[in-house]
N, C-alpha and C positions, 0 to 999 in steps of 0.2 A: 188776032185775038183782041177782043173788045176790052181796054182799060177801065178802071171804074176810077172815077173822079171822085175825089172824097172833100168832102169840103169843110169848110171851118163850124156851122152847121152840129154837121156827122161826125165830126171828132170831140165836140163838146158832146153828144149825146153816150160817145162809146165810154169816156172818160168816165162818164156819170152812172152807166151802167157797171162799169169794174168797180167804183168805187163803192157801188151799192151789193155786188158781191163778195167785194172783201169784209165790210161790213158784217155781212151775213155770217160768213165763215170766220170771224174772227170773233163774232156771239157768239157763237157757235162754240168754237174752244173755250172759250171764257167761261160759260153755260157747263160744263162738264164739271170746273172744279165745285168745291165744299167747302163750307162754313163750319169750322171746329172750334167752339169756347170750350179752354182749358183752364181746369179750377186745381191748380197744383200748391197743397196743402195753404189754402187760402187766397194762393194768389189769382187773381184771374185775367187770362191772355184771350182775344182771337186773332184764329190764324185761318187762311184761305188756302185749303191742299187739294192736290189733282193725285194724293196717295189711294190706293185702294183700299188696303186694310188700317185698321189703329196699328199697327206695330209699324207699317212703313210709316206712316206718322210721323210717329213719335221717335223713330229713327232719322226720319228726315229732317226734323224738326229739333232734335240733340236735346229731347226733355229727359229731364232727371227720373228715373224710374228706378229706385234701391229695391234692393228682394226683400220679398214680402211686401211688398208696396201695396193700395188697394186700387183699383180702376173698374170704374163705375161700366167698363163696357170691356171685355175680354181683347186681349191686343188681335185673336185669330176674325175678330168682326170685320167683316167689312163696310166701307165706309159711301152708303147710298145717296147720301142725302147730309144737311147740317143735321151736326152732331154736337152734343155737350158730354164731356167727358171729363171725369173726376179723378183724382190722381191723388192718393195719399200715403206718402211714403212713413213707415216708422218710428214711431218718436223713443227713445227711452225712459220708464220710470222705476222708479224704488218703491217694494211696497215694505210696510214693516206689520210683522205679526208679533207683537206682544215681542219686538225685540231684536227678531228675528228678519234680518234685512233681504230682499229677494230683488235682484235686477230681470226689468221686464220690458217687452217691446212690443208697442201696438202702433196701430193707425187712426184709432182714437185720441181721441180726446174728455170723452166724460168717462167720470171716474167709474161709474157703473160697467161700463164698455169693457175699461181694461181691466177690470178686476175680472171680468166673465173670459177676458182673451189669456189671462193668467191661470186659467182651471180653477180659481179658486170657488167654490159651491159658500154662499152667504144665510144662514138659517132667517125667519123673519125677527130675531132679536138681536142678531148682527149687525153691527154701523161701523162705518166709514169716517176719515175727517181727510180730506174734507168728505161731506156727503154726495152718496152715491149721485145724485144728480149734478152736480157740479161740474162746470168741465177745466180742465186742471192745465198749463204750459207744460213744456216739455221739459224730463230732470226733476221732475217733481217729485216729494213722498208724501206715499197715500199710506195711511196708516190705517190698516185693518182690527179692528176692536171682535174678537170670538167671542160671542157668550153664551152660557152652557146655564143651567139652574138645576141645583139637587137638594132635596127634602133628608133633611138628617133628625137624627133621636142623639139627643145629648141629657145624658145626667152629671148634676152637679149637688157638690154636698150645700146644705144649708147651714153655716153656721151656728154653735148653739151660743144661747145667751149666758150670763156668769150673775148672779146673785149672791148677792156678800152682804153678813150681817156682822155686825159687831156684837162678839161676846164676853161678858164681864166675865168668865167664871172660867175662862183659859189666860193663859200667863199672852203678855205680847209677843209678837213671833210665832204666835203655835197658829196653825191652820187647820181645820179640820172639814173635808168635803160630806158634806152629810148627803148629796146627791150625786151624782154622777153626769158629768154633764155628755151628750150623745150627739153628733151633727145631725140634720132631716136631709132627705133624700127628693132633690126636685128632676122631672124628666121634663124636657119642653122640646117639643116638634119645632125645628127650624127650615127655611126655605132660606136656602146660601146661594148668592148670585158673584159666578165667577166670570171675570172677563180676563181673556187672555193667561189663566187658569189661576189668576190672582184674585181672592177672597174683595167683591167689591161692597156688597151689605149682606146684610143678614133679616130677613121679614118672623118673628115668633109665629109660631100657626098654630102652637097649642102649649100650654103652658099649665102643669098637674102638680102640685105638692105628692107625693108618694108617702113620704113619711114626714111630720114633725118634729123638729129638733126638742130635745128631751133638756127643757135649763138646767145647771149644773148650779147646785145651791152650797155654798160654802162660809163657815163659820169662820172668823177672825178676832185672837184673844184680843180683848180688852181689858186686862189687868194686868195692871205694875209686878215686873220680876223683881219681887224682891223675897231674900234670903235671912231667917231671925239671926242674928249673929251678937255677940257681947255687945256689940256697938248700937243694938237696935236692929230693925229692916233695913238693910242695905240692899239698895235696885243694882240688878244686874244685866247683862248682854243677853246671855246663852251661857250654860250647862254645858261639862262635858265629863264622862266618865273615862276615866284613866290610870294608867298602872302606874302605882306609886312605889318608889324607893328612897333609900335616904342616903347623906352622905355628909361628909365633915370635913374641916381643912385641915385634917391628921393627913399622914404619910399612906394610909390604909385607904384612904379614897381618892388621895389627891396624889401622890409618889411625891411629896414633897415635904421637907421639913421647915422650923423654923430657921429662919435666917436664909432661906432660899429667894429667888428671882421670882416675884408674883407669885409668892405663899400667901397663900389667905386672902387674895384677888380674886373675881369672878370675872367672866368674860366680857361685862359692861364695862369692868373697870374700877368698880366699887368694891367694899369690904363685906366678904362672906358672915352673912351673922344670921340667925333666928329669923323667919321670913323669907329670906332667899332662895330660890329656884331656881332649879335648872330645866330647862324646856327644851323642844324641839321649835327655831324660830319660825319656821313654815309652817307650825300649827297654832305654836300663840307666839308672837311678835316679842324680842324684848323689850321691857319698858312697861310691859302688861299690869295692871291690878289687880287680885285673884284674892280668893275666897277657897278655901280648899275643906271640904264637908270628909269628915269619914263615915263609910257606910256601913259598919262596924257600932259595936257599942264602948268605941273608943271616944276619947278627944277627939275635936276637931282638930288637925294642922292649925288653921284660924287664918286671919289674913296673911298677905305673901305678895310681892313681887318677881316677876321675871326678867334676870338677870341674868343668869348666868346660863349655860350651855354644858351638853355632854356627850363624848364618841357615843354612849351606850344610847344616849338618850333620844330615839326617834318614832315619829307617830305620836302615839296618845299615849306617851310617858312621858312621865314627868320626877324629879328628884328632889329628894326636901330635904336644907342644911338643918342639922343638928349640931349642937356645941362641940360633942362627943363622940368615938365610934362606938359605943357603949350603947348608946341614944339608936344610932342607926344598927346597929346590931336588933336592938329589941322593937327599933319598928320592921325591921324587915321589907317585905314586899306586899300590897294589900288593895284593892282596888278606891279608888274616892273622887266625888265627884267637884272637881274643879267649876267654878263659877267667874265670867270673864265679869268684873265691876263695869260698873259704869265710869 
């Protein structure tokens, strides 16, 4: 059998030949793999994989993918050629509706996004803060603002006005309405703007007087209370008519005699004598100055102070000291109009 001689030559040439098929077949494998840029919630990686589908990938590859996550290319794709692939896992946010706090999770980031990934429906008078275009970090609260608008009919009184004359020919203190005074009647169309169902303005859209308030016209004395008395006009407070009686610092009106414990004392503390009364304190004060008129075609009583006090004596009664019970015997009981002085 013929040997073949191989020479130094022939061995550089074979060397150079395998070297040039390894070459080959080592592009060759290399040539299969892929080019995958991965943009994982901002971040951006590439990576070179010989996986078939995105899910061996991204298994291969120990990328974070949370559920609900977004991926810009389904993990069952397979993987042909370079690929860019998008990866957005769910962020958390707060939304508040007029208060009312809602935890939510999207893959966004503008606020528009997650409000529509929340079911919430936005009319076009609805806003947001921040604003729907805004894109917002993660944790964040987005504060949802409702607005509704409703046309309402509101009636309201009109005050009436008060006209006041001064009249010489009533006593002071007396008043007399010679008109009646009436409030007017206003209806006015409003347009109420509520946000979050709270009253935020109010626009008038019609505004009608109905009726006219009717002014209320009233007289006020302007003449000096004054009463003719021995003394002359004496000016007074107020009038008052009341039931008169009389009484003495005898045994017969008082249960007490001479030489007793505050015989002949009134309840101020002073000496019962002609003048002195007895009142009810809650209707005239003690200390009072008084005018006492009969209404009768009797004497007057005449002037008087109030001094003194009585179990029987309450309301618009009143008891006048006499010397005598003789005296009070013969005035009895009889109506008269007391005058408060000045």
């Amino acid at each position: 059998m013929n040997s073949i001689k191989i020479t130094k030559d022939m061995k550089f040439k074979i060397l150079m030949i395998l070297a040039m098929v390894t070459t080959v077949l080592l592009g060759f494998y290399v040539y299969q793999g892929n080019d995958v840029v991965v943009n994982i919630d901002g971040e951006e990686m590439t990576y070179m994989t010989y996986a078939k589908t995105v899910e061996e990938f991204v298994e291969a590859e120990g990328l974070e993918v949370k559920e609900g996550a977004y991926l810009s290319i389904p993990l069952d794709s397979e993987i042909k050629g370079n690929i860019e692939l998008t990866i957005k896992n769910q962020k958390n946010y707060t939304l508040d509706v007029g208060g009312d706090l809602t935890n939510v999770k999207s893959v966004h980031t503008k606020v528009e996004k997650i409000i529509k990934d929340a079911g919430i429906k936005l009319s076009k008078d609805d806003y947001t803060l921040p604003a729907l275009s805004r894109e917002v970090k993660p944790n964040s609260t987005i504060k949802v603002y409702k607005v509704t608008e409703a046309v309402e009919v509101v009636d309201s009184e009109i005050p009436f006005d008060e006209q006041v004359t001064m009249n010489k020919d009533l006593d002071r203190g007396t008043i007399n309405v010679v008109q009646e005074g009436k409030a007017g009647l206003r209806t006015q169309e409003v347009k109420n703007r509520y946000v979050n169902g709270a009253l935020s303005s109010s626009i008038v859209l019609k505004d009608e007087i109905v009726e006219e308030p009717t002014t209320q016209i009233v007289e006020k004395g302007a003449r000096d209370l004054v009463i003719a008395t021995s003394r002359g006009d004496t000016r007074y407070k107020k009038s008052i008519t009341m039931q008169a009686s009389a009484y003495s610092a005898e045994y017969a009106s008082t249960g007490k005699k001479p030489g007793d414990k505050y015989y002949g004392i009134t309840a101020s503390g002073t000496k019962a004598r002609p003048g002195v009364v007895a009142v009810d304190p809650r209707v005239i004060p003690l200390g009072t100055k008084l005018y006492i008129q009969s209404l009768d075609s009797t004497d007057d009583y005449g002037f008087a102070v109030a001094e003194d006090t009585g179990g029987a004596i309450k309301g618009n009664k009143i008891d006048l000291f006499f010397p005598t019970e003789s005296e009070c015997y013969k005035f009895g009981r009889r109506n008269v109009k007391v005058y408060i002085l000045e």
